[in-house]
C-alpha positions, -999 to +999 in steps of 0.1 A: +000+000+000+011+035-006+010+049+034+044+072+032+045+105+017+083+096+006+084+105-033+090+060-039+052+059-025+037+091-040+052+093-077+037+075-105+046+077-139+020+088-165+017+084-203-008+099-216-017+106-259-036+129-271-032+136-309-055+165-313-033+184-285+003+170-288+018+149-314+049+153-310+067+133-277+081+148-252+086+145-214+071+174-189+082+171-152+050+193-138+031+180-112-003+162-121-022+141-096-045+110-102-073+140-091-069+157-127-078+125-147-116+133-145-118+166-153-092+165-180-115+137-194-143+158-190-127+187-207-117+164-236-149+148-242-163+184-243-180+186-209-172+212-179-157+200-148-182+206-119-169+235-094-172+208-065-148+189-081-111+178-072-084+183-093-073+207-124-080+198-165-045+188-175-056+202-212-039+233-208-004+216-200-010+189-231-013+223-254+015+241-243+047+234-223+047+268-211+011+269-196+005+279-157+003+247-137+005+236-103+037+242-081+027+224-050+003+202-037-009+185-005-007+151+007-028+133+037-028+101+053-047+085+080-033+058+099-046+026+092-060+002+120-074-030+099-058-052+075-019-063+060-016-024+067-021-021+102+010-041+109+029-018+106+015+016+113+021+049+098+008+074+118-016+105+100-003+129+090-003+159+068+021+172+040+028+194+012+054+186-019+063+214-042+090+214-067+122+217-048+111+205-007+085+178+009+075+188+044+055+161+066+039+168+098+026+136+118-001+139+146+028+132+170+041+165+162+072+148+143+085+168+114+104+161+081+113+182+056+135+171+029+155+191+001+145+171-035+171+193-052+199+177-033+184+152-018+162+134-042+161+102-020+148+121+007+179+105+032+187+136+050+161+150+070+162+187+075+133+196+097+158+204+131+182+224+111+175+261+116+187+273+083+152+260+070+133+272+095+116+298+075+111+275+048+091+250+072+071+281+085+060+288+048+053+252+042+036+245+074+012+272+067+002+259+029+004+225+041-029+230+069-044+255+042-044+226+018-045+196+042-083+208+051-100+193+064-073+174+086-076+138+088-099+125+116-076+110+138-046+142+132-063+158+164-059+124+187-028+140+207-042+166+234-022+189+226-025+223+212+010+228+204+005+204+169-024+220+155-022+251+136-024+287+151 
């Protein structure tokens, strides 16, 4: 199961063809998420995306390689209490992964934040280093504005400290 917010869990590779948009091949690194299938479908087969609905119409991004897209997005996970996965627990938790950092909060109040730049393995974990502390600040505060609402079991711990101000 995919539990971890570690970039081996979260990244899939995607192929996708669309003639009428793109015939030519080429690779494009921005970040899409299984949530922008439907209404990019919806889009294609001539139909508008409902404003309750999750996710961004990847046609733009299959026109143009310079189109506006997504530079962040958030990430949630609930810890699991019943079946293969509750043997080994991962505890909920909340995070945000933009283009260059991944920040996870857990409802222990653990931190990571990792530099994919440098650290594309995500093997050194920067969260107790001050030099980032602004950067965690920043990402903290997109990471509860996205991560909303939090998971149900985030607010377990009694303690005020780990939820956002």
């Amino acid at each position: 199961g995919k539990q971890s917010a570690y970039e081996e869990d979260i990244h899939v590779p995607f192929v996708i063809r669309y003639d009428k948009l793109q015939n030519t091949p080429r690779v494009d690194e921005r970040m899409v998420l299984n949530l922008d299938l439907a209404p990019t479908l919806l889009e294609l087969a001539g139909y508008a995306a409902t404003t309750t609905m999750d996710g961004t119409s990847m046609v733009p991004i299959l026109a143009s390689t310079t189109a506006p897209w997504r530079d962040s997005f958030g990430i949630e996970h609930m810890t699991q209490t019943e079946g293969e996965d509750a043997d080994f627990p991962i505890p909920s938790y909340c995070a945000i992964r933009n283009t260059s950092f991944i920040f996870v909060r857990y409802k222990t109040g653990e931190e990571e934040l990792y530099d994919r730049t440098t650290d594309p393995y995500e093997l050194t974990n920067l969260a107790a280093d001050s030099g980032y502390a602004s950067i965690i600040e920043t990402m903290r505060t997109q990471m509860y504005e996205l991560c909303d609402p939090l998971p149900p079991d985030y607010q377990i711990q009694n303690n005020p400290s780990l939820y956002p101000k």
